[in-house]
C-alpha positions in Angstrom: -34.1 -3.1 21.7 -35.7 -3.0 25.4 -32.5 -4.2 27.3 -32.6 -6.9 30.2 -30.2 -7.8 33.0 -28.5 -11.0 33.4 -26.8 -11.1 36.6 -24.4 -7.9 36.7 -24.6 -7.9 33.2 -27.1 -6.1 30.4 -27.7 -8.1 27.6 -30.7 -8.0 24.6 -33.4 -10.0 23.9 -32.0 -11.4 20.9 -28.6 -13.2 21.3 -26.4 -13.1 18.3 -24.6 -16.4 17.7 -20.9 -16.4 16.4 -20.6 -19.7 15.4 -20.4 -19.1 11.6 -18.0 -16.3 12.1 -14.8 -17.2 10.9 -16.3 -20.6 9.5 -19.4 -19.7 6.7 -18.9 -16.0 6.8 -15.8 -14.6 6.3 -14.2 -11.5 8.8 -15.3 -9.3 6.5 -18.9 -10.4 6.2 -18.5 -11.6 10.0 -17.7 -7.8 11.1 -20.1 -6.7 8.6 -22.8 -8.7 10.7 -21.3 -7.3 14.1 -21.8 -3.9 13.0 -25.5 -4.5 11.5 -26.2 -6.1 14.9 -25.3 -3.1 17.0 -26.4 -0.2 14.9 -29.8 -1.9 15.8 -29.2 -2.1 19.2 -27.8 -5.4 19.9 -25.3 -5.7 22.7 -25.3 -10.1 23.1 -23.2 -11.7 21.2 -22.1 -15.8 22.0 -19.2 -17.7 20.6 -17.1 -20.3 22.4 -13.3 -21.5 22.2 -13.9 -24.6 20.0 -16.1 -22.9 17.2 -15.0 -23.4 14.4 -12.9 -26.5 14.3 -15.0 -29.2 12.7 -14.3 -27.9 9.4 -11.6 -28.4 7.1 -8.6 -26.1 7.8 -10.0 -24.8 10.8 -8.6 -25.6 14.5 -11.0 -24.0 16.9 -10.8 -20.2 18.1 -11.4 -18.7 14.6 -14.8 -17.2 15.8 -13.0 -15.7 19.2 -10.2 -14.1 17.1 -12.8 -13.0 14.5 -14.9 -11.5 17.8 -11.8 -10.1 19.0 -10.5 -8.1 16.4 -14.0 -6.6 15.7 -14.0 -5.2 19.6 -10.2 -3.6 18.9 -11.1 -1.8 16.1 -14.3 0.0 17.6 -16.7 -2.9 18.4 -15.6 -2.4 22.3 -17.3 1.1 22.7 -20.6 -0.3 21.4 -21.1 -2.0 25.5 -21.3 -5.3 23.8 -21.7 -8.3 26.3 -19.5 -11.2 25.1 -19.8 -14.8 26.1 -17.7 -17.3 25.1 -17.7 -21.5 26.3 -14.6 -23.6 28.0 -14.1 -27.0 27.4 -14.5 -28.7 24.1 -11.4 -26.8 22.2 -9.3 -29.9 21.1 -6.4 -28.1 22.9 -8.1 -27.9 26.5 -10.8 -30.7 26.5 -12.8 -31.4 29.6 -13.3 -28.9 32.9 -10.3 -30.1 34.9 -9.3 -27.1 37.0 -5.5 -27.1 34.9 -7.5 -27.2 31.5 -10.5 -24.8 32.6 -8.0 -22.1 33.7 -5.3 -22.8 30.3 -8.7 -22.6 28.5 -9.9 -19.4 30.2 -6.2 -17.7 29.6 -6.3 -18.8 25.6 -9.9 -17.1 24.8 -9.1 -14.5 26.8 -6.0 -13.6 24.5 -8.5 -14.5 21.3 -10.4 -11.9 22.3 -8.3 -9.3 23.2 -9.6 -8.9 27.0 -8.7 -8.8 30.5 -12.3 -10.0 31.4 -14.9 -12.2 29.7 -18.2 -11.1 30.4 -19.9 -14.4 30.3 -18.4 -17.3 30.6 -20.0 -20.7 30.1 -18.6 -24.5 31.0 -19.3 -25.7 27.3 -20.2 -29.5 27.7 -20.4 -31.0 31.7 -17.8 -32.8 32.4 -18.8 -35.7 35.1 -15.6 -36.7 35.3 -14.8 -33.7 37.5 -16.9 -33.5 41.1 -19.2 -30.3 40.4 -17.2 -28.7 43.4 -13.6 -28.4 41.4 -16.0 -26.8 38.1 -17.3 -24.1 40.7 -14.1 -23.3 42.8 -12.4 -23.2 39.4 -15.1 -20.7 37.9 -15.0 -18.6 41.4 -11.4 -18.2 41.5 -11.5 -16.9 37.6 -14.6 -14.0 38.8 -12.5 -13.5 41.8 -8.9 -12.8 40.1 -11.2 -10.3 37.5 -11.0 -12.7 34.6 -14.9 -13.3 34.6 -17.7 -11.8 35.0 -20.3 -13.7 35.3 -20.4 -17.5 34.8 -23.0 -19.9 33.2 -23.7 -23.6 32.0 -24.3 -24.9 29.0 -25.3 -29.0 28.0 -26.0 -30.3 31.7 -28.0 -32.7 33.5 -30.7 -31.0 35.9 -29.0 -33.6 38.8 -25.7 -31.9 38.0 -26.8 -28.2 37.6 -28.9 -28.3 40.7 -25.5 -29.8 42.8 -23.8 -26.6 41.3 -26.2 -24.2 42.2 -26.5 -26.0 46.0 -22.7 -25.7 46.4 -22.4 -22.3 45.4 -25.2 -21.1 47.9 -23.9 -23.6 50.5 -20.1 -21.9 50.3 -20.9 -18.5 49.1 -19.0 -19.3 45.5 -20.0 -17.4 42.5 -23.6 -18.7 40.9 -24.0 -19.8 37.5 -26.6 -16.9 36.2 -27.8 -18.6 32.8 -27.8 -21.8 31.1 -27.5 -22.3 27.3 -29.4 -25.5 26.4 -30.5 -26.5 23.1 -34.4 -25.4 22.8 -36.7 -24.9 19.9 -40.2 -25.3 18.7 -38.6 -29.3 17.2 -37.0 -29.7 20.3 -39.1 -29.1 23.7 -38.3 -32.3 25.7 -34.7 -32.0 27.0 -35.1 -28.6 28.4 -38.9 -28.5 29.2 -38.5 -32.2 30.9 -35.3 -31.7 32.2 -33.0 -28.6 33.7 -36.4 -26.1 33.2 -37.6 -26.7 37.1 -34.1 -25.9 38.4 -33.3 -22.7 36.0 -36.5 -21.4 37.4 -36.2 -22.6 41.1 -32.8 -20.9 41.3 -33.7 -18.1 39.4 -31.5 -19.0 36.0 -31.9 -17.4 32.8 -32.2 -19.7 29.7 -30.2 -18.5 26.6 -31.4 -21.3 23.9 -29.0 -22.4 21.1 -30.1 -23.7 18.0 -32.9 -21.9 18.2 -33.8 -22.1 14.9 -33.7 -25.7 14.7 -30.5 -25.2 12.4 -32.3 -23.1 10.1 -34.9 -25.4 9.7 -37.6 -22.8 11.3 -36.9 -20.4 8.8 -39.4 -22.4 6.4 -36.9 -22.7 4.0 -36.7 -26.2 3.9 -39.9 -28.0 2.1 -39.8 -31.6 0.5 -38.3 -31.7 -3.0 -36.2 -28.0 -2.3 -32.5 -27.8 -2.1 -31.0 -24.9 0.6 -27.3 -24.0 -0.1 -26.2 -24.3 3.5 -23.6 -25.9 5.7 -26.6 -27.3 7.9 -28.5 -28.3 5.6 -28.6 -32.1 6.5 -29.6 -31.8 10.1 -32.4 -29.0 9.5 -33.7 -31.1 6.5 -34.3 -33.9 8.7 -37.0 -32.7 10.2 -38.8 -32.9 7.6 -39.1 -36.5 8.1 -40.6 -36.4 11.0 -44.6 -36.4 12.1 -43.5 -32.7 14.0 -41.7 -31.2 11.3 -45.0 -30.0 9.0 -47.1 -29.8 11.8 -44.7 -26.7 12.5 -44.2 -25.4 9.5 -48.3 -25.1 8.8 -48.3 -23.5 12.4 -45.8 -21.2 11.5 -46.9 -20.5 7.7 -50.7 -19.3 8.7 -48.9 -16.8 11.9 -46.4 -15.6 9.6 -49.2 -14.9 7.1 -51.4 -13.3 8.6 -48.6 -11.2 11.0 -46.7 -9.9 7.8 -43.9 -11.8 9.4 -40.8 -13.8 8.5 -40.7 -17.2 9.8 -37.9 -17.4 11.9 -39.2 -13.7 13.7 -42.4 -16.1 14.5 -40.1 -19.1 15.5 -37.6 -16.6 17.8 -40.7 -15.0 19.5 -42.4 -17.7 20.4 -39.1 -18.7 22.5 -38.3 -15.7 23.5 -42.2 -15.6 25.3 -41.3 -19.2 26.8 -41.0 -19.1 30.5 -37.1 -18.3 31.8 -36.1 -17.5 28.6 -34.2 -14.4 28.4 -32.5 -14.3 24.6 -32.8 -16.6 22.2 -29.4 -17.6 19.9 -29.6 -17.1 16.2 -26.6 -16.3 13.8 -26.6 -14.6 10.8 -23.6 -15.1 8.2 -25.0 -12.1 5.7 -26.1 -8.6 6.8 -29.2 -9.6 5.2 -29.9 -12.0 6.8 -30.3 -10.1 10.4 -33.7 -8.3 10.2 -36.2 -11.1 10.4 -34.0 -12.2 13.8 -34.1 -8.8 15.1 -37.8 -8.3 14.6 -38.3 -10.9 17.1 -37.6 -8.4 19.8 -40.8 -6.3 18.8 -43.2 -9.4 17.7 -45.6 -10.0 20.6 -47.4 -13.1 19.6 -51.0 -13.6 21.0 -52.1 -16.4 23.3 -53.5 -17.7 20.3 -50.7 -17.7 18.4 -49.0 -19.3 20.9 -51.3 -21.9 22.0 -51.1 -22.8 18.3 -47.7 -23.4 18.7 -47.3 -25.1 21.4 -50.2 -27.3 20.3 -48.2 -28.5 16.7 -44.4 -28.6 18.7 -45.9 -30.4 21.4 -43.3 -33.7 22.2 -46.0 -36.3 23.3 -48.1 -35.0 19.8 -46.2 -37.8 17.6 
């Protein structure tokens, strides 16, 4: 893969997403996937502190720990760039300066580090003046603890007041911010936090960019997927967008020889300020219609008649 720089850092154009590590895939099948996804080239991979605590059994940090003993075992001579997300772990809730730092020092011992590479404030916290979050966030880059440091799920008002005060007092700068973007969802980011990630010079890294598998095509009226997510992708069906979407993608992917999601992934990926899409893969097999996005150049066509049948004000 054609590699691209995100602040200090050297990251690829397809971000692979740790959230099922440790939760649907196994270490063994997790590792498995780690491996696949470097052989090929891959040096992005994005978890965060809290993943995988929703489900039964599970208390948050599996998918660090998972992440973690990959790199000791060899995975840390493959140059991968790890970012992980502060502030929604059960344990260390919220971005108080105490919690951000006890949070930092805990995912920092998951993964078996001295230095995160990228390190994202999981969920704003308003709460907290956007001047604590920042001085917080410098002190960890300036102690060596961080590398770089990034945003995720964040009002524009409150991302641009960040960015303002780390100019105005020569504080480290958030480089990226992770919001949830895909061809179903275009109005939050595009409406929202897209004029200030491109006024400061930002990088968008998009979660759910599959639309929770939805985008895969898998997921027709009267079919039943075997999949964790299954009830929020499904739901899309339901709605006047959802088979608009699918027919878009279905002719592309016809005529392209393509997968769905590889359509899906490089249509974001060609979306302005986007550096890496997010997807995760719980199977080996399931990588290589994720990492065929990096090489699939859609036409203007292609993606005119995308952007035509996602378009928000279309319903």
């Amino acid at each position: 893969m054609t590699q691209r720089t995100l602040g200090s850092l050297t990251v690829s154009p397809l971000c692979l997403g740790g959230n099922v590590f440790g939760w649907t895939a196994d270490e063994a099948a997790s590792h498995a996937v780690l491996d696949a996804y470097a052989d090929a080239g891959g040096r992005f991979v994005d978890t965060a502190d809290v993943y995988s605590h929703w489900a039964p059994g599970l208390a948050g940090g599996e998918s660090e720990g998972v992440i973690g003993r990959w790199l000791a075992r060899g995975g840390r001579g493959r140059d991968v760039v790890v970012a992980t997300k502060i502030g929604a772990h059960p344990d260390f809730k919220g971005l108080a300066p105490k919690t951000m730092r006890a949070a930092t020092e805990a995912s920092l011992r998951r993964l078996g580090t001295d230095t995160i590479d990228l390190l994202y404030t999981h969920y704003d916290d308003e709460t907290v003046p956007v001047t604590d979050i920042v001085s917080t966030l410098d002190a960890l880059v300036r102690e060596g603890k961080v590398r770089e440091i990034a945003a995720s799920n964040i009002s524009a008002e409150r991302l641009r007041a960040s960015l303002e005060f780390s100019a105005r007092e020569g504080k480290a700068a958030y480089v990226a911010l992770q919001p949830p973007y895909h061809l179903m969802r275009r109005d939050d980011y595009e409406g929202g936090t897209a004029a200030v990630v491109a006024e400061f010079g930002l990088r968008a890294v998009p979660y759910s960019a599959l639309a929770g598998g939805f985008l895969t095509g898998k997921y027709r009226p009267g079919t039943t997927v075997d999949s964790a997510r299954a009830g929020s992708a499904s739901r899309y069906l339901g709605t006047p967008r959802g088979p608009r979407v699918l027919a878009a993608l279905d002719t592309i992917a016809g005529e392209r020889g393509a997968a769905h999601a590889t359509v899906a992934l490089a249509w974001l990926a060609a979306r302005p300020t986007v550096i890496a899409p997010i997807a995760s893969a719980r199977a080996v097999e399931q990588l290589p219609p994720l990492l065929a996005a990096a090489e699939l150049d859609l036409t203007a066509a292609e993606i005119t008649a995308l952007d035509t049948a996602s378009a928000p004000d279309a319903e």
